[in-house]
C-alpha positions as CSV (number, residue, x, y, z in Angstrom):
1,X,0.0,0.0,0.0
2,X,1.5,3.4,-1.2
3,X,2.0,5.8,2.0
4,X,-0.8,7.7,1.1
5,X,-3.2,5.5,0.8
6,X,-2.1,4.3,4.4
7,X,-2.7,7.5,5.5
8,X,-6.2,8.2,4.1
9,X,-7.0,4.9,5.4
10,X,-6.0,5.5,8.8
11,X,-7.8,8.8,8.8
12,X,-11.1,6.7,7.7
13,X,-10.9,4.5,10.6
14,X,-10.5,7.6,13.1
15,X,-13.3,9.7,11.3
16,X,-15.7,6.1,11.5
17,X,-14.7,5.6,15.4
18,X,-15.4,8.9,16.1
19,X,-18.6,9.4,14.6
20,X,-19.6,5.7,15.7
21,X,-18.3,7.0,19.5
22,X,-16.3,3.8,19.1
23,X,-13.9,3.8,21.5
24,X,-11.9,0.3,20.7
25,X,-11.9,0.9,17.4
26,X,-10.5,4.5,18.2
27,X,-8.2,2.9,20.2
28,X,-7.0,0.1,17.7
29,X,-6.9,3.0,14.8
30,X,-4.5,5.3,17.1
31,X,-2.5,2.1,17.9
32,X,-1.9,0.8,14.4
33,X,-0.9,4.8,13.5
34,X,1.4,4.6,15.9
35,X,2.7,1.3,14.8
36,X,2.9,2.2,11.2
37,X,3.3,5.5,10.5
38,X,7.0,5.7,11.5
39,X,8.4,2.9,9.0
40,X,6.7,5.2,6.7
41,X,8.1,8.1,7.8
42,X,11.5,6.7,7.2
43,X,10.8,5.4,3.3
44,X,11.8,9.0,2.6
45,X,10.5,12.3,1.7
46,X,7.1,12.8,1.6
47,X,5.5,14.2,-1.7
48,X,3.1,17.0,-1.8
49,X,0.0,14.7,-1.8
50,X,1.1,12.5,1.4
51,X,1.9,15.8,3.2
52,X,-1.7,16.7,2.4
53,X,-2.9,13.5,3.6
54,X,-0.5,13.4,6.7
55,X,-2.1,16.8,7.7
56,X,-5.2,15.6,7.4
57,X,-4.4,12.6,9.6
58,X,-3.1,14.6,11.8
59,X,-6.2,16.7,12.5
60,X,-8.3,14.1,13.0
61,X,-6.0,12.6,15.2
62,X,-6.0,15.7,17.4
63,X,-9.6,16.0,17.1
64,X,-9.7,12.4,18.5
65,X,-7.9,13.0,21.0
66,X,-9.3,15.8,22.2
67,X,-12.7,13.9,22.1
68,X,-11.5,11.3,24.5
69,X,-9.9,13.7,26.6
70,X,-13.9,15.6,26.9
71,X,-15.1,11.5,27.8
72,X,-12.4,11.1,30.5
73,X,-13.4,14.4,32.2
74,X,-16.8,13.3,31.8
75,X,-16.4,10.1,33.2
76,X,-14.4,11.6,35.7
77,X,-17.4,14.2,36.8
78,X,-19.6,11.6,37.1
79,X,-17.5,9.3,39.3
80,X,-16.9,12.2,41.6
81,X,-20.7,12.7,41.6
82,X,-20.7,9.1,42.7
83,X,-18.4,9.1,45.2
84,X,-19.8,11.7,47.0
85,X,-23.2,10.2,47.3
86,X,-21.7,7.0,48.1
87,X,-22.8,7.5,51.9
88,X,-25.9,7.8,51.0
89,X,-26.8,5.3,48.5
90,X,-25.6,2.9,51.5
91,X,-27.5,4.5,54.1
92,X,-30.4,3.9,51.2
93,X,-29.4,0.4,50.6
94,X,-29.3,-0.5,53.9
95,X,-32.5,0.8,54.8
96,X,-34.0,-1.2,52.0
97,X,-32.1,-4.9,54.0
98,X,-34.3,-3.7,56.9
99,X,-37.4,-3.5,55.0
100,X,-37.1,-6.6,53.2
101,X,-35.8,-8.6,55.8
């Protein structure tokens, strides 16, 4: 596969996971990047059409991660929200051992 056709395709996957909010096949995607794109790097020079495409790549890559940077502080919201009612879901859940028992 020519480099830029690696490229496009890799971009494809990232633009399909994000859309799909797929989050191992974002994963997978930024994993075989990583894997790949330096062998490719080191072919040689890149040509005004693989620049292009390794531009493009590369702002969907940022735009990926940034995406699953929002999710983690998300996530991480809503486990604090969690923890700090954690008193009280017990207090509820023991309440409802009393009721039941």
């Amino acid at each position: 596969m020519d480099r830029k056709a690696a490229l496009l395709a890799w971009r494809q996957r990232l633009e399909t996971a994000l859309r799909d909010d797929d989050w191992s096949a974002m994963e997978q995607a930024d994993r075989d990047v990583a894997a790949g794109l330096p062998p490719l790097a080191a072919a040689g020079p890149w040509s005004a059409a693989e620049r292009q495409a390794l531009q493009q790549l590369r702002a969907c890559h940022a735009l990926a991660s940034s995406r699953c940077n929002a999710a983690v502080a998300t996530l991480a919201q809503q486990l604090d929200g969690m923890r700090q009612q954690r008193d009280g879901w017990l207090a509820y859940a023991g309440g409802q051992a009393w009721e039941t028992a």
